[in-house]
C-alpha positions, -999 to 999 in steps of 0.1 A, spaced: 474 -284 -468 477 -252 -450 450 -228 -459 453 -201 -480 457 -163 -465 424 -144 -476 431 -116 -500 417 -84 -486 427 -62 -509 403 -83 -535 377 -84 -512 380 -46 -508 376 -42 -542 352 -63 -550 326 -52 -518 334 -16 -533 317 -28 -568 290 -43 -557 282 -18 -537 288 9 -564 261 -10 -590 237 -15 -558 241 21 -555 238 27 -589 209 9 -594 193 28 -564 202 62 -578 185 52 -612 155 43 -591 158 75 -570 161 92 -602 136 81 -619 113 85 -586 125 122 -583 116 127 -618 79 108 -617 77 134 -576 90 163 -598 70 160 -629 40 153 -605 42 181 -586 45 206 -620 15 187 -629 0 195 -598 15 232 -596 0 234 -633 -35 230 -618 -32 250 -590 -19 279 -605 -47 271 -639 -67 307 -642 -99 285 -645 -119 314 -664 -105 343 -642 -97 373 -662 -61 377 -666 -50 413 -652 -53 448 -670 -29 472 -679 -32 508 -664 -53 515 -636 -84 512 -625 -114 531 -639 -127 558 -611 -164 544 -614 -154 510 -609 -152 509 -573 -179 503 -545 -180 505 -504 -171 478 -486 -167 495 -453 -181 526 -437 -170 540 -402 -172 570 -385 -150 594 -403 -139 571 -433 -153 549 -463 -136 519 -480 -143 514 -513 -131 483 -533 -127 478 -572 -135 439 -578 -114 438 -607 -83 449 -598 -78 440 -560 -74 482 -553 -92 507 -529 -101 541 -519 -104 556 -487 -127 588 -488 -125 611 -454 -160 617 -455 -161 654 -437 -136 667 -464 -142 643 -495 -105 638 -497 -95 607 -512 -63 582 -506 -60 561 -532 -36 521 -533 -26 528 -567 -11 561 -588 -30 591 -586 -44 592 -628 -45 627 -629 -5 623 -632 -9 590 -648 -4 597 -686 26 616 -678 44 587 -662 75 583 -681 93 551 -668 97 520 -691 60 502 -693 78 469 -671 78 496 -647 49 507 -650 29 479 -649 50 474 -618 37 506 -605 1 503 -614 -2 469 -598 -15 468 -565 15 437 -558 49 437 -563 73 407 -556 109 398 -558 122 368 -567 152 347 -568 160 309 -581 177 300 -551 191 269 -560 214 286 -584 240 314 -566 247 335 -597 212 339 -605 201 377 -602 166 388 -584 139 399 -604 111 425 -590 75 424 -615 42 431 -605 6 410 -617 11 423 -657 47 411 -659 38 373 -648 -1 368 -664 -12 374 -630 -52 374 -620 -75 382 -588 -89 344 -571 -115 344 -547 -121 379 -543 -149 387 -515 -167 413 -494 -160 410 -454 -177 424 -428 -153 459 -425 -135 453 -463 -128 428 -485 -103 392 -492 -87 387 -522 -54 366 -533 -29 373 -560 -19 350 -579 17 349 -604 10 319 -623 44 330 -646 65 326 -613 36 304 -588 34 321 -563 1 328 -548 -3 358 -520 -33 361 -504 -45 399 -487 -71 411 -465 -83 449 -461 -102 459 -438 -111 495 -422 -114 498 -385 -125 526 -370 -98 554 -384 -76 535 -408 -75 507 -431 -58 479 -425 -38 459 -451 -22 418 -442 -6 390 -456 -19 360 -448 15 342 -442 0 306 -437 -15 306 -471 15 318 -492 21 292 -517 55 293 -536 67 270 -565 101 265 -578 116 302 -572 123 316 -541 97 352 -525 125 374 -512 103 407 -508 66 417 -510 59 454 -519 17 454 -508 3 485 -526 33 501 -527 17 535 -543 -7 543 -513 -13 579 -511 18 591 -533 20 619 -550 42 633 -579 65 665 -568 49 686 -600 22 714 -584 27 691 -549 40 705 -518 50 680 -495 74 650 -484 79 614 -474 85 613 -433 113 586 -423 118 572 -392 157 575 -397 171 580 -364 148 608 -349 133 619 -379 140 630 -412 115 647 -444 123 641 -480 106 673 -494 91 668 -526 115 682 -557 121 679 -589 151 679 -606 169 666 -574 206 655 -572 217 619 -581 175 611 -588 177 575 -587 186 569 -549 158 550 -528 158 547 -491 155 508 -476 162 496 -443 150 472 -418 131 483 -389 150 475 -355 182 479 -374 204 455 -395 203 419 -393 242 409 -380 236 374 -393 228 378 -426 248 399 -454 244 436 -445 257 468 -466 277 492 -450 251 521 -452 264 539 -424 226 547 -416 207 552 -384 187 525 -369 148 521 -375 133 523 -336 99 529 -348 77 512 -376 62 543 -390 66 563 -422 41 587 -438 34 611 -465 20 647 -471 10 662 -501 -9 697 -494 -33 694 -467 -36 656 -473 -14 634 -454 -13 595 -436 9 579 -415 15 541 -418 22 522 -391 36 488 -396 10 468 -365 24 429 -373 54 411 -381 74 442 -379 106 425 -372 109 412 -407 97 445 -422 114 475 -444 104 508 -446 110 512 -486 105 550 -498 113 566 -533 118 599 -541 102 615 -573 128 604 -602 139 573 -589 113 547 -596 88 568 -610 75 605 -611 58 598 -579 70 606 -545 64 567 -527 69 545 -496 59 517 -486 64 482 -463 89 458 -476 80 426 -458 107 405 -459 109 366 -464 146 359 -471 179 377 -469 208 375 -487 238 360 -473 279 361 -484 291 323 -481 326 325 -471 349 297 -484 385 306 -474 382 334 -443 423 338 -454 415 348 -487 378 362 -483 365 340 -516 330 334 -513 299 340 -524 261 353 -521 233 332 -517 199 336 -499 187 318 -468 162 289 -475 134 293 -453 110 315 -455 105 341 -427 76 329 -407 52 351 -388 18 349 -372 9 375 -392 22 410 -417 -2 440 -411 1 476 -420 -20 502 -408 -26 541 -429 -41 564 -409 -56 590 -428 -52 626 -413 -72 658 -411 -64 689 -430 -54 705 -394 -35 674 -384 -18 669 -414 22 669 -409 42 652 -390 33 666 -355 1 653 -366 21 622 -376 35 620 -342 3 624 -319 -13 591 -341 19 570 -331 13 583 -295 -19 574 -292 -13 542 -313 11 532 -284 -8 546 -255 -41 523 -270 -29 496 -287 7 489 -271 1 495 -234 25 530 -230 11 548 -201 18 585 -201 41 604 -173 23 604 -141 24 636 -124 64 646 -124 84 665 -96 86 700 -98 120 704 -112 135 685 -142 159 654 -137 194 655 -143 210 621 -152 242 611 -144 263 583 -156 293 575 -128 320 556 -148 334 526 -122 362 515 -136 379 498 -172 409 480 -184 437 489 -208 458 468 -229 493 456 -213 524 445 -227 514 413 -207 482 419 -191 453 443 -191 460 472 -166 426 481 -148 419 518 -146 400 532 -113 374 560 -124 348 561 -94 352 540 -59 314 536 -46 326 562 -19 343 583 -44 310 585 -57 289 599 -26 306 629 -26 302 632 -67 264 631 -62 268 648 -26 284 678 -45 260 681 -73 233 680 -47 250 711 -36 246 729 -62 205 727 -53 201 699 -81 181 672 -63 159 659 -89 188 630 -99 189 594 -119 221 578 -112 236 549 -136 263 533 -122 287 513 -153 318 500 -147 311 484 -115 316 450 -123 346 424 -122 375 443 -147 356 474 -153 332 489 -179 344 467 -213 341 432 -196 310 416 -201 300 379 -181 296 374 -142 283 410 -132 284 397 -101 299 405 -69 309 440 -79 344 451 -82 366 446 -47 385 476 -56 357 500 -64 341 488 -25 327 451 -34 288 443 -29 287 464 4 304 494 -8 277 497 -36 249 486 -12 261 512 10 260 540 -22 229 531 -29 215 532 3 231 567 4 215 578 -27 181 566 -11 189 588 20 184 617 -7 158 603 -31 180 594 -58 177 565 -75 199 542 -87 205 521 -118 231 497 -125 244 495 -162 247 464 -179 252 447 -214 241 407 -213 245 408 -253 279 405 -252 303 379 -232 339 385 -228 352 361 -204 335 327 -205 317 335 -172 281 326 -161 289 296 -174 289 310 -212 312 286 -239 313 307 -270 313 276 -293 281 266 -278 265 297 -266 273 321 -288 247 335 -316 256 322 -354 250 339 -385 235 317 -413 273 302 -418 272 287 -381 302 310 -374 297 329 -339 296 366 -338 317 385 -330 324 427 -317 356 444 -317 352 484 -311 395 487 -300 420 473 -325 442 464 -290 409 448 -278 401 409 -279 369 404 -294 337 402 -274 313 373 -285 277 376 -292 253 361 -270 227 334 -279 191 356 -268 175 326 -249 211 317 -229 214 352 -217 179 353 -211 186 328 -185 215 347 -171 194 378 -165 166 361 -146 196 346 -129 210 380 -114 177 400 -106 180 385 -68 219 405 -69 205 435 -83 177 431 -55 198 428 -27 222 457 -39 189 478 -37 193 487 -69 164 508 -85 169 494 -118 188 483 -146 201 503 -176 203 484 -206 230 496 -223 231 489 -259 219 460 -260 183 444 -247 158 466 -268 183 472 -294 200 446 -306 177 419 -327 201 395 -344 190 359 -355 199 330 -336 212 303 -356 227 284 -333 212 251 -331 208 249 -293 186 282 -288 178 291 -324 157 323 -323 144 341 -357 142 383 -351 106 377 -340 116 350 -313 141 375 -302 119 407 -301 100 381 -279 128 370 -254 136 407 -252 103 415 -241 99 390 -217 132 400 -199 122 436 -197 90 425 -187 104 405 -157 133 429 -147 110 454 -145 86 432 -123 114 420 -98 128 459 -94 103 485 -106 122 505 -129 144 501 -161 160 526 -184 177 519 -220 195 537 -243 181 551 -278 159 513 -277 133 498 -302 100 516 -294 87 475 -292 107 480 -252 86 512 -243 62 492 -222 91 484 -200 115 513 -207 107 544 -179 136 561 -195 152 566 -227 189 573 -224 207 591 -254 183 592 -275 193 593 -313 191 636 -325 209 632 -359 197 618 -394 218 594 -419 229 627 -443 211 607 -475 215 633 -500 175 632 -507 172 645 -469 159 675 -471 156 681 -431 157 666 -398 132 665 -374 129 653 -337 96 629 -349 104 606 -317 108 634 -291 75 645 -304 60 606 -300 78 601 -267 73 637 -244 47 631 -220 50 593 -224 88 590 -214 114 610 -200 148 610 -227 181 627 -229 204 636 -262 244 630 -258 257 631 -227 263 670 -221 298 668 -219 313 652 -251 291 680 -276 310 686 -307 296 718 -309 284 726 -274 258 755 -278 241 746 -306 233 717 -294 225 724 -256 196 747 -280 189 711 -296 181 698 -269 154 725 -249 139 726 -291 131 689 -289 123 686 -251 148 668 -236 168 668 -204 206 669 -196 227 642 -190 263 639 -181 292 610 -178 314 620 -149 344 602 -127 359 605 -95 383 637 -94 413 613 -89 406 589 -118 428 571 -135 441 583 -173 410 568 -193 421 579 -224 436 545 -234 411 523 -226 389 496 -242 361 516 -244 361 549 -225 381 572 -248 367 604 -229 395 630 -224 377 650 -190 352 630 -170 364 647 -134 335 659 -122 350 687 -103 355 701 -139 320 704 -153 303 712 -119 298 748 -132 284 742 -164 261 713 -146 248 743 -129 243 766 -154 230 742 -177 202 724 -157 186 761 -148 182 768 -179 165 738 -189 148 735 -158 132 773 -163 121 764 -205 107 730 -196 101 724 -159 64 733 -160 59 710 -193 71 677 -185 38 655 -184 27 672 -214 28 664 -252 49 685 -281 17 693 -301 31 718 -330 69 715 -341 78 739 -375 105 764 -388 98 797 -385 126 808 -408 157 791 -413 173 778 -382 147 790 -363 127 765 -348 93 763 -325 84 737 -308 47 739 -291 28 719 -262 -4 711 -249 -6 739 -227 -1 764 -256 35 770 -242 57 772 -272 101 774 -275 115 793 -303 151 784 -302 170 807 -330 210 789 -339 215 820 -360 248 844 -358 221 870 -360 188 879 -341 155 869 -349 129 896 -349 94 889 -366 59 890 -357 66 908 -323 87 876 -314 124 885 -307 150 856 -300 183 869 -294 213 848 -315 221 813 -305 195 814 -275 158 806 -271 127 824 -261 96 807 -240 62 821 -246 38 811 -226 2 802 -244 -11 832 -266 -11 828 -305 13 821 -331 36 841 -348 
């Protein structure tokens, strides 16, 4: 007999339905397991969140007489109320009191929904999310709205512990305040969060500190939007319900991210004044997955509010056809870890009590606690920085063209000229020098044959030397553009929550520059200090980029949260600065000042919110004496006088971006769209302008801006430790009051005396 051919079709079939009732039977198991595990766990959740005889929390606020001291320093008291989980902070020379809740003289005149204010009244407020379901909507409540009650409340040492619990929701957020020396602290104790079926996206931690409603108030919320900003209290006020939100150290490219058109947060501070009572909050911990939250009178409330928004998840938009741009939002798992999530409030003196006031308790916060030394003793005349432009590319029919701007011997007689002119107090930055020019990021290294190679710049610098210049070279390790140092985009590059890569593309004709993972370009850096070294280079300029740029890592190979990148940055800037002895960055995170010696282009505008009410130079005021900073570069002001008056009111020093005189047309390139960069051109109003400045703020440059006000409108003062004080005047008209006369669109310098 011959034997039969086996049938593997049947056998197929029959493997795949035995296999299918195995698995069946397993899923039944697994089911029934995952229901006993989930049932179990709600049992257990049930316990855990059980009130077990705790009170359940009250509506309204606290009764004034409840409260008792838990802390006692020098010039401040802490007193705690038991019942509620609030405080008070007395300044005991003036009595004045700060209080974590609504002030209830204003109280019974609240007139939001009660939801909201329960919500305001609570010293908590959490949003939520089920994030298992995408088309579920967040929901913001406070202790009221979820049955929620004080567990384990108790006295420390300096202030008191205490955990919320929201058994409607389970979660459980535990707090500790405490008051050291001249503020109180508040923290979340991040290790002890517990969370039950819904996901924390936000937590709001007495988010009514210190506010005050606009009614018989004069005063304002301070904003650390770009280089200041006040909301003036008002009522009444155009389009009321508008909030400020944004994240400290700027947006977060890898998650979903609204297209405020907003300038970055480089300093976690906010504050508020309300008559001669003010604080300023700084945000100490965990800062990187912080918001600065504020409210304007009419938009959540009659009060005038800001607050921390610490930050445990962000939404996200889940593409599923990039062709078609269907998708849709969700929220990333995880929660955001951090060793810790602290605010400070500083409470402030009558006579200290704006935002100069504001300004010198940053200062000193960063002087004390961060490790920012002030200016040591400067040269007699102010610096004049100077960016010379190497070279870029422009887009070809078949290849990029490169475009010459500044040969390294082209550029001793730029700086030989401007020395010239009697200006020898000079940084130079040096961009553009490496392989393809000034958009090309990857391989710095040699420099550019046709600008004069490694020797020709060795041979610049050592030029620059011969006149005690210094040099900086300008770099961007962020960014890769052409696969070199050894950087494959698919495996090196930094991915957003979707795994796709980042990407940057400021030229339509431009190909797209890819976003470096932090910890590979980390290792790129540390790679190139020995070239910068043996250049002689002075320095590095970080050009935006390292101390700005704080982007998650979600590639798999180096994945870095915004605190692991705050970190890395750190510890680059930390290390460049060891292996050369100077750095400079442009308008960074004040996290890089321990590192930074100079802060290039330094933010001078606001975000134009329509609840501004005025801008300020809050970071010029922080930084003078601490760092030296210019504004734009000179030479690309829209509106060049007022602001050349801009920059001697907020104490800063002129900058310019200059070429060779026989530069290529750079009007097309990638990335320098400047339309005059031949230094010949501006060597006149160099001149003019750095003698002016040098006269208003030569003799000041160590020292701090201790006074900063208007005068009348558009006429600004700005005043300094020595009692020197600048009234700058951008009137048509002159200014004549209180025997101080400014003539129109000019300044006047008066040295010490008393105000006007």
């Amino acid at each position: 007999m011959t034997a039969r051919k086996p049938n593997f079709k049947l056998i197929t079939k029959l493997a795949f339905i035995a296999a299918l009732l195995v698995g069946i039977g397993y899923v039944a198991l697994a089911a029934a397991g995952l229901w006993n595990h989930q049932a179990e766990v709600a049992s257990l959740e049930e316990g855990l969140f059980e009130a077990k005889g705790a009170a359940p929390y009250q509506a309204g606020l606290p009764a004034e007489n409840g409260f008792e001291a838990v802390g006692e320093s020098d010039t401040l008291k802490l007193l705690a109320n038991k019942a509620s989980g609030h405080f008070q902070v007395i300044h005991k020379a003036t009595g004045n009191i700060w209080r974590s809740y609504p002030d209830p003289q204003y109280w019974q005149d609240e007139t939001v929904p009660a939801t909201w204010k329960n919500n305001l009244s609570s010293p908590v407020m959490v949003e939520y999310v089920n994030a298992k379901n995408y088309k579920s909507s967040s929901v913001t409540a406070g202790l009221i709205e979820n049955q929620g009650y004080l567990e384990n409340f108790q006295v420390t040492e300096n202030g008191f512990k205490v955990t919320f619990v929201l058994p409607k929701v389970q979660f459980k957020i535990p707090v500790e305040v405490s008051l050291q020396g001249d503020y109180v602290e508040t923290k979340i104790i991040d290790s002890e969060i517990v969370e039950g079926a819904l996901s924390l996206l936000n937590i709001k931690l007495y988010p009514l500190f210190g506010a005050q409603p606009s009614v018989g108030q004069e005063g304002y919320i301070l904003l650390p939007d770009g280089s200041g900003s006040l909301i003036h209290f008002k009522e009444n006020r155009i389009m009321p319900q508008l909030t400020y939100n944004e994240s400290v150290y700027g947006q977060d490219l890898s998650y979903y991210n609204e297209n405020t058109g907003r300038q970055r947060i480089a300093m976690p501070v906010y504050g508020i004044k309300s008559g001669e009572q003010a604080f300023v909050a700084v945000i100490s911990q965990g800062e990187a997955f912080a918001n600065v939250y504020a409210a304007p009178s009419g938009a959540v409330g009659r009060s005038n509010w800001a607050t921390t928004e610490w930050q445990y998840r962000k939404r996200f938009f889940q593409s599923v056809s990039k062709s078609t741009g269907e998708g849709f939002y969700t929220y990333s798992g995880e929660k955001f870890a951090a060793d810790a999530r602290a605010t400070r409030y500083y409470p402030l003196a009558p006579d200290k009590s704006d935002y100069a006031g504001m300004a010198e308790v940053y200062r000193n916060y960063l002087i004390q606690e961060q490790g920012v030394k002030p200016l040591a003793e400067p040269k007699k005349d102010i610096p004049l920085y100077v960016d010379i432009v190497g070279a870029d590319i422009e887009k070809g029919l078949f290849a990029d063209s490169y475009l010459k701007a500044t040969t390294t011997s082209e550029a001793k007689e730029l700086v030989n000229q401007i020395y010239g002119l009697g200006i020898h107090n000079m940084q130079i930055h040096y961009s553009g020098w490496q392989q393809d020019g000034y958009s090309t990021h990857g391989g710095y290294f040699p420099v550019d044959k046709r600008l004069g190679g490694n020797d020709g710049m060795r041979s610049f610098i050592a030029f620059a030397h011969t006149r005690e210049i210094p040099v900086y070279l300008t770099a961007n390790y962020t960014l890769n553009t052409n696969g070199d140092d050894r950087f494959w985009w698919r495996r090196d590059g930094l991915r957003n929550l979707a795994g796709t890569v980042l990407e940057e593309q400021n030229n339509e004709d431009q190909d797209a520059a890819m976003f470096v993972s932090p910890k590979f370009y980390e290792k790129v850096v540390a790679g190139d200090l020995k070239d910068y070294k043996s250049l002689g280079a002075d320095g590095i300029y970080y050009e935006d980029s390292i101390g700005q740029q704080v982007n998650t890592d979600f590639n798999s190979r180096y994945k870095a949260s915004r605190a692991d990148v705050v970190a890395v940055q750190s510890s680059i800037l930390e290390k460049s600065k060891e292996a050369l002895g100077s750095l400079a960055a442009n308008n960074v995170n004040f996290y890089a000042l321990g590192q930074i010696d100079h802060v290039h282009r330094l933010s001078d505008d606001y975000s134009y919110d329509v609840f501004i009410s005025e801008e300020i130079p809050f970071a010029q005021i922080v930084l003078h004496g601490l760092r030296t900073y210019t504004l734009e570069w000179s030479n690309l002001r829209d509106e060049f006088e007022d602001e050349f008056l801009r920059s001697i009111e907020y104490g800063a020093y002129p900058a310019y971006v200059l070429s060779g005189d026989a530069a290529d047309d750079l009007k097309k390139s990638y990335s320098l769209w400047y339309y005059s960069l031949n230094y010949k051109d501006w060597l006149d109003r160099i001149s003019a302008e750095y003698a002016k400045t040098n006269e208003a703020l030569g003799d000041v440059q160590s020292e701090f801006i201790t006074e900063h006000r208007t005068l009348a409108p558009k006429v600004k003062e700005t005043a300094y430790s020595s009692g020197k004080r600048i009234i700058v005047n951008y009137n048509e008209t002159d200014y004549n009051q209180n025997g101080v006369f400014v003539p129109a669109k000019d300044y006047a310098v008066i040295k010490g005396g008393t105000k006007p």
